[in-house]
C-alpha positions in Angstrom: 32.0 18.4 -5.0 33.7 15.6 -3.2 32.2 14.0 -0.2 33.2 10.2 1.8 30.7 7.5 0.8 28.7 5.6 3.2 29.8 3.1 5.2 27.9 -0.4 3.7 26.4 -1.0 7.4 24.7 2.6 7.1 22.8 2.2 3.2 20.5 4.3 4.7 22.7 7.1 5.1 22.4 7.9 1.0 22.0 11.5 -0.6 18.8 12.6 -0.6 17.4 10.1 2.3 14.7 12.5 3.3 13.7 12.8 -0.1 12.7 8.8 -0.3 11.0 9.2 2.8 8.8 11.8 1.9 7.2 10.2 -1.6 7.2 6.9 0.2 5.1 8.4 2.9 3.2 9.9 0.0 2.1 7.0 -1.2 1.5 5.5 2.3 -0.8 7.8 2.7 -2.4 8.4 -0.3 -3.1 4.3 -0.3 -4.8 4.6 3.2 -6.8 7.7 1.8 -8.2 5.9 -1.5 -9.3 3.0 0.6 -11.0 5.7 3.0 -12.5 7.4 -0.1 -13.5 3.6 -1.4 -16.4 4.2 1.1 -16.5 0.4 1.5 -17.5 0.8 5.7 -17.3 3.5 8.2 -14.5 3.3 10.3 -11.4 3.0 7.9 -10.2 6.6 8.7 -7.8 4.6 11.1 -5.9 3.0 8.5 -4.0 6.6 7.8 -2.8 6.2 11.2 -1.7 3.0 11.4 -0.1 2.4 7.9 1.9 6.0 9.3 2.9 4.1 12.2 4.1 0.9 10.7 6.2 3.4 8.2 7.9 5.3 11.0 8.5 2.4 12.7 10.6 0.6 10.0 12.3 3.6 9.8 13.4 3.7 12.7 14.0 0.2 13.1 16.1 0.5 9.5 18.6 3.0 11.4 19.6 0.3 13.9 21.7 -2.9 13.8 19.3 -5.5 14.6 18.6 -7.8 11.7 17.3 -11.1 11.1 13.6 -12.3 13.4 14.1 -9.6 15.7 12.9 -6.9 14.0 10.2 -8.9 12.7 9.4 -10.0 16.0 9.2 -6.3 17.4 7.1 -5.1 14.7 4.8 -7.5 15.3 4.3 -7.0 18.8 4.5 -2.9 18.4 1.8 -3.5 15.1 -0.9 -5.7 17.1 -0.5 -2.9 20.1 -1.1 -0.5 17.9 -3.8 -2.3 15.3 -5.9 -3.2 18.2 -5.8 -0.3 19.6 -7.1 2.3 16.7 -9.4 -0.7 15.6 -11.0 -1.0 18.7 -11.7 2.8 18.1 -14.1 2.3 15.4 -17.9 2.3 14.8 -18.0 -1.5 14.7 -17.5 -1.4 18.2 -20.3 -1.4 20.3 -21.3 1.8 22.5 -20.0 1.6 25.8 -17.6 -1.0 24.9 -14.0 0.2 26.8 -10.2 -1.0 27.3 -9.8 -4.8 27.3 -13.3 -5.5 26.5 -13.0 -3.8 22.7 -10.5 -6.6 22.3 -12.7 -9.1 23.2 -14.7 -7.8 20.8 -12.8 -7.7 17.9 -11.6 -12.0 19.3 -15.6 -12.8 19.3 -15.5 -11.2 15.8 -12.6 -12.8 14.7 -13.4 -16.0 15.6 -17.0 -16.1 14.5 -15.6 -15.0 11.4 -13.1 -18.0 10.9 -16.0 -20.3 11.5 -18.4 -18.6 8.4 -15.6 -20.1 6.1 -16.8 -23.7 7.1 -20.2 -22.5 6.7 -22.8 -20.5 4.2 -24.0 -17.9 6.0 -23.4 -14.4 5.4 -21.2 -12.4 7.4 -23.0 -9.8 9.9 -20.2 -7.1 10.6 -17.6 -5.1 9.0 -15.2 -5.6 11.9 -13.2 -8.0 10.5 -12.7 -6.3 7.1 -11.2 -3.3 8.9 -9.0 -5.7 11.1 -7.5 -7.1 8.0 -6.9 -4.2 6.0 -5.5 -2.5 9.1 -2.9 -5.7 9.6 -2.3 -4.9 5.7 -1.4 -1.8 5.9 0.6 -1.9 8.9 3.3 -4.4 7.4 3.0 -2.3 3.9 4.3 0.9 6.2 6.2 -1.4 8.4 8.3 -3.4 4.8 8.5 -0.9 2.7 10.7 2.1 4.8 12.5 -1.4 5.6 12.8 -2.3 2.0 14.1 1.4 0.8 15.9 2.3 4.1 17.8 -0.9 4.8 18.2 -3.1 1.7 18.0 -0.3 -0.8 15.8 -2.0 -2.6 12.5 0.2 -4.0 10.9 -2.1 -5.8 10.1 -4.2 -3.1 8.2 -1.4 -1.5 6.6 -0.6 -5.1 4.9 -2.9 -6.0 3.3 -4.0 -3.0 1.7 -1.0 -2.5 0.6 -0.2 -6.2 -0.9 -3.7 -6.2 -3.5 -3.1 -3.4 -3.8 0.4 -4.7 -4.7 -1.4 -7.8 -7.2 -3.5 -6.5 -9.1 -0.7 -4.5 -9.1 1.4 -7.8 -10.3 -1.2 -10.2 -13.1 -2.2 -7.5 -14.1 1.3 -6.4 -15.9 4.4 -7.6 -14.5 5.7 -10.7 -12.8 8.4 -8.5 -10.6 6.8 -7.0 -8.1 7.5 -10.4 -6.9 10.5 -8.7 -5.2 8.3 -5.9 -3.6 6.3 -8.9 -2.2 9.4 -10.8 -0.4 10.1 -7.6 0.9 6.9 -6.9 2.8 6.7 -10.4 4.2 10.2 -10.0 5.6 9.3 -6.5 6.4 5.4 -7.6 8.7 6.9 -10.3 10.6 10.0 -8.3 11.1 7.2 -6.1 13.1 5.1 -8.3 15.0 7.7 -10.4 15.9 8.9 -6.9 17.0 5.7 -5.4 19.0 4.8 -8.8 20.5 8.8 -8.4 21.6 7.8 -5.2 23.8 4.7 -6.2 25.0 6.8 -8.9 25.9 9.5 -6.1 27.6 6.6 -4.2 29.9 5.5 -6.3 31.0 8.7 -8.1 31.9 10.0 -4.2 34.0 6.9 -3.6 35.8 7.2 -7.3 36.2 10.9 -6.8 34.4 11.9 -9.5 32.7 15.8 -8.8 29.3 16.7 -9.8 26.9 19.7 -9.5 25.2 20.2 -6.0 21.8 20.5 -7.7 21.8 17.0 -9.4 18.7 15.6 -6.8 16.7 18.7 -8.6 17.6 18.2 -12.2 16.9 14.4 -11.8 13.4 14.6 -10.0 12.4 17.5 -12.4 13.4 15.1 -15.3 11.7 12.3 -13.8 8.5 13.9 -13.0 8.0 15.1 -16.5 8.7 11.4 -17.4 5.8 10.3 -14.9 3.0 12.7 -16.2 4.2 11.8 -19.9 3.6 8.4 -19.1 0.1 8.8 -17.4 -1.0 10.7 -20.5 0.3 7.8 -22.4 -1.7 5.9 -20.8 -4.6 8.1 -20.7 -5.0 7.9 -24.5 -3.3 5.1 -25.8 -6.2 2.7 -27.5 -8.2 0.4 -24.8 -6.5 -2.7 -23.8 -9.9 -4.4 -23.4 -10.8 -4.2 -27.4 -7.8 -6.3 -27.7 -9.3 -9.6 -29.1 -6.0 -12.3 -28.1 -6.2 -10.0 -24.4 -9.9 -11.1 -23.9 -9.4 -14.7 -25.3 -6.3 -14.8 -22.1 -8.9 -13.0 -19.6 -11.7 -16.1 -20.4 -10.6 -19.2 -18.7 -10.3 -16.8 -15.8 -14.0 -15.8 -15.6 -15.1 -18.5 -14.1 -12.8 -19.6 -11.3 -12.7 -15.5 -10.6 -16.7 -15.6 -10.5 -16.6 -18.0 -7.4 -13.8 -16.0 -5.5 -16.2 -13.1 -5.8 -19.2 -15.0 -4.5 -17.1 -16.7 -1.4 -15.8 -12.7 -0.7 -19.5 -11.4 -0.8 -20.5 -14.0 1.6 -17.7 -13.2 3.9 -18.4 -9.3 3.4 -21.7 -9.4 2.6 -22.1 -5.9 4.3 -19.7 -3.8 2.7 -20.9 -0.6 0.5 -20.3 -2.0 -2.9 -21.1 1.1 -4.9 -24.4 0.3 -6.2 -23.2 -3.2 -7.0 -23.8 -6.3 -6.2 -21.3 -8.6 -4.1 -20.8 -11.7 -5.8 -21.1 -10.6 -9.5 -18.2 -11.4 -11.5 -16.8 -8.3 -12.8 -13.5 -8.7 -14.7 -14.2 -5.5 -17.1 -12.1 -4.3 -19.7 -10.9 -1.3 -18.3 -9.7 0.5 -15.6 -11.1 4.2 -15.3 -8.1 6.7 -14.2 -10.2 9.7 -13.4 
């Protein structure tokens, strides 16, 4: 098989394109549904919605030739439109609340939210909490199709997303491990596609001729490497009985005790599963299902 390589203005234009936006949408999505399943507030159903949005829209935005602030600069206009609009959706808002006035709203709840962080008392409403993950996962959708599409750079959209996945995991129900299983599965056929690809790349502009099903072999190869590495994981010997790893984890404790009892005043009314906001809780482990 011989075929032209891409143009360098079109990276996006790789082998297998579709296939990279699939998982990443994948783990989009499965991000926005572990927060959902978190159960931390009603109301964060949306964030499926929007984290799609922001993903389809740096998609799109990866297939034309603006670069530089102007992309930015749209998807922050197109992301607040759209954020507002899905937030102002929710339970938080009051009955009989419409149009303009749910963004009022969500202002009044914004800005009596800045000013509890020159204060002590407890926050009153979840409102806030499901603005801010909302703006979260907008940019997540919005910089990672940007980071695969247009730079070619996976990683970038990696790690971001496993990190808050992370957090929600290690915070949440023990559940939640189901959401993590997927993530590494996608997270890996995402990279040894992307590295395929280059490989694909070159060999096209060198002439070299390889067989049409390569994109299968290589993602059935790399998804047996993903569920080997998750039971790895699964029953390798606990991290936390590691004496030097707790002796690291100790001077943290205490500085990671007051973040927790700043965030519990802040959002003092989110479901904590049975416990209690503001109680230091760097554990040992992190439970994967």
């Amino acid at each position: 098989m011989q075929a032209s390589a891409p143009k360098s203005s079109n990276r996006f234009l790789v082998p297998g394109a579709w296939i990279s936006a699939i998982l990443l949408a994948i783990m989009l999505m499965n991000l926005a549904m572990s927060l959902r399943s978190a159960g931390w507030t009603d109301g964060l159903g949306v964030l499926g919605f929007i984290v799609l949005g922001g993903f389809l829209f740096g998609l799109a935005m990866s297939y034309t030739r603006w670069s530089g602030l102007f992309p930015l600069l749209q998807s922050l206009v197109v992301g607040t439109v759209w954020v507002l609009m899905l937030v102002g959706r929710t339970p938080e808002i009051p009955d009989g609340v419409v149009g303009v006035e749910r963004v009022v709203v969500i202002g009044q709840n914004l800005w009596n939210w800045f000013m509890l962080l020159f204060g002590e008392s407890p926050a009153r409403s979840n409102l806030v909490f499901i603005l801010e993950l909302a703006i979260l996962m907008w940019w997540l959708g919005y910089l990672s199709a940007w980071a695969v599409f247009r730079e070619g750079r996976v990683w970038r959209a990696i790690i971001p997303i496993g990190l808050v996945l992370v957090v929600n995991v290690y915070f949440g129900p023990a559940s939640l491990g189901f959401h993590l299983a997927i993530f590494i599965i996608c997270a890996l056929l995402l990279a040894v596609r992307s590295n395929l690809s280059e490989q694909e790349i070159n060999w096209r502009i060198e002439g070299i001729r390889y067989p049409n099903d390569i994109q299968f072999d290589f993602l059935r190869d790399g998804f047996i490497l993903a569920v080997a590495v998750m039971l790895l994981a699964f029953f390798l010997p606990n991290a936390g009985g590691n004496g030097a790893l707790a002796s690291a984890v100790d001077p943290l404790r205490e500085p990671w005790y007051d973040i927790q009892q700043e965030w519990g005043r802040l959002f003092s009314t989110l479901n904590y599963q049975g416990g209690t906001a503001g109680v230091a809780a760097f554990g040992d482990t992190l439970t994967l299902g």
